[in-house]
C-alpha positions in Angstrom: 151.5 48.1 -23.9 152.9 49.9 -20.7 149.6 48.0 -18.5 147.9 45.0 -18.0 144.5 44.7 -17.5 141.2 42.4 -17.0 138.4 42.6 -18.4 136.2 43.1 -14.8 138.6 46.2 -14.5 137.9 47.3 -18.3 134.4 47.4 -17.6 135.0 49.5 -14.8 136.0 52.2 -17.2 132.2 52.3 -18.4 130.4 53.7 -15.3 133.1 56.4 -14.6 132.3 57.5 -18.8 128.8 57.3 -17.9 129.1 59.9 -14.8 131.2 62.0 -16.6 129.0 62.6 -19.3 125.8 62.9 -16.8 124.0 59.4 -18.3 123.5 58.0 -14.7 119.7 57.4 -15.6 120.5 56.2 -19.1 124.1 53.7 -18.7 124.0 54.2 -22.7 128.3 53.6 -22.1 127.7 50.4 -20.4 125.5 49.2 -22.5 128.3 50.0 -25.3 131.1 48.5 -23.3 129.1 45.1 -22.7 127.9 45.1 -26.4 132.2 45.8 -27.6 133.2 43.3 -24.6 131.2 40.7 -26.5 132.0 41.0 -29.1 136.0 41.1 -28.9 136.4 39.1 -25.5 140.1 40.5 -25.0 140.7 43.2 -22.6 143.0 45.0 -24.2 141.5 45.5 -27.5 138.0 46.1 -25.6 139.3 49.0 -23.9 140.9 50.2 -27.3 137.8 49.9 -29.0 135.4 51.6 -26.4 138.0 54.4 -25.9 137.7 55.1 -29.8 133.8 55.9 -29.4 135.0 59.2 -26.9 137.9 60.2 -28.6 137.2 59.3 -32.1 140.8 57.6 -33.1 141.6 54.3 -34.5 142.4 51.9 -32.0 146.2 51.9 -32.9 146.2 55.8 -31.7 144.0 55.2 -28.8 146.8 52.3 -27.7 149.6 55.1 -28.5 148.0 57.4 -26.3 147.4 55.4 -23.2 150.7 54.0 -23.4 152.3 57.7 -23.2 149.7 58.2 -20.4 150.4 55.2 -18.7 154.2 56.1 -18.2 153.2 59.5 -16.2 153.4 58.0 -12.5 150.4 57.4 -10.6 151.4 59.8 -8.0 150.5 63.0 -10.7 146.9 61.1 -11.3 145.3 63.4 -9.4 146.7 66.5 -11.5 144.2 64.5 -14.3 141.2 63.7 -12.5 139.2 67.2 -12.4 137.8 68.5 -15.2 137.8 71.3 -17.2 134.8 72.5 -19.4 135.7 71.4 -23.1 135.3 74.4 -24.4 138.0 75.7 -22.4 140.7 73.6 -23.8 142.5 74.8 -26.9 143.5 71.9 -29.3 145.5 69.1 -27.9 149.4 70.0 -28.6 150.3 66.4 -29.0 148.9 63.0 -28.5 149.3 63.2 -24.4 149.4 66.7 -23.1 150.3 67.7 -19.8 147.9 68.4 -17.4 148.8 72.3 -17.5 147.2 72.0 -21.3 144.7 69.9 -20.0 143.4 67.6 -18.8 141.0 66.8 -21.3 138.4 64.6 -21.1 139.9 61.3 -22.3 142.5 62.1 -19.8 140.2 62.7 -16.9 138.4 59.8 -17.1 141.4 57.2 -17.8 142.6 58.8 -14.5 139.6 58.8 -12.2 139.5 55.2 -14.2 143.7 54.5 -12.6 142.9 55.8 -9.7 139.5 54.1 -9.1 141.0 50.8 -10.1 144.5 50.4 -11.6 146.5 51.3 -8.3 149.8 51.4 -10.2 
């Protein structure tokens, strides 16, 4: 794994899913992180697991892309952090596109996500 992370900072991720997806009223994503942060106690494999709910992977691919994302620098963050309407975006060339392809919404929350809270 390219980053280390807590689990206070994992849950993080949770709120920033929930305001991209407009469930401000309804936290139905924190309520999914708590239930998968229970369950599996490690941060790592927590954030694996709850990322596999939005992008519909296995956890091994969800760990292949953050690691790919993980080695763009945090400098280009920003480049990730608006987004674009879904149905915009063609389909994915590869496992971590470029934010000219992009960014799509796995990688626009995971970098509103580094920004908010993994400053490196």
């Amino acid at each position: 794994m390219a980053f280390i992370v807590n689990m206070d900072e994992v849950r993080l991720l949770a709120p920033i899913v929930d305001k991209y997806f407009r469930c401000i009223d309804d936290p139905q994503y924190v309520i999914l992180m708590e239930s998968i942060a229970d369950e599996l106690m490690i941060p790592e494999d927590t954030l694996y697991e709850f990322l596999s709910y939005l992008v519909l992977a296995p956890p091994e691919v969800i760990q292949t892309m953050l690691d790919l994302f993980f080695e763009i620098p945090y400098e280009q963050m920003p480049l990730y952090t608006i987004p674009k309407p879904v149905d915009s975006l063609p389909r994915a060339p590869c496992l971590c596109p470029l934010p000219r392809d992009g960014p799509y919404p796995w990688q626009t929350i995971i970098a509103q996500w580094r920004t908010q809270v993994l400053r490196y």
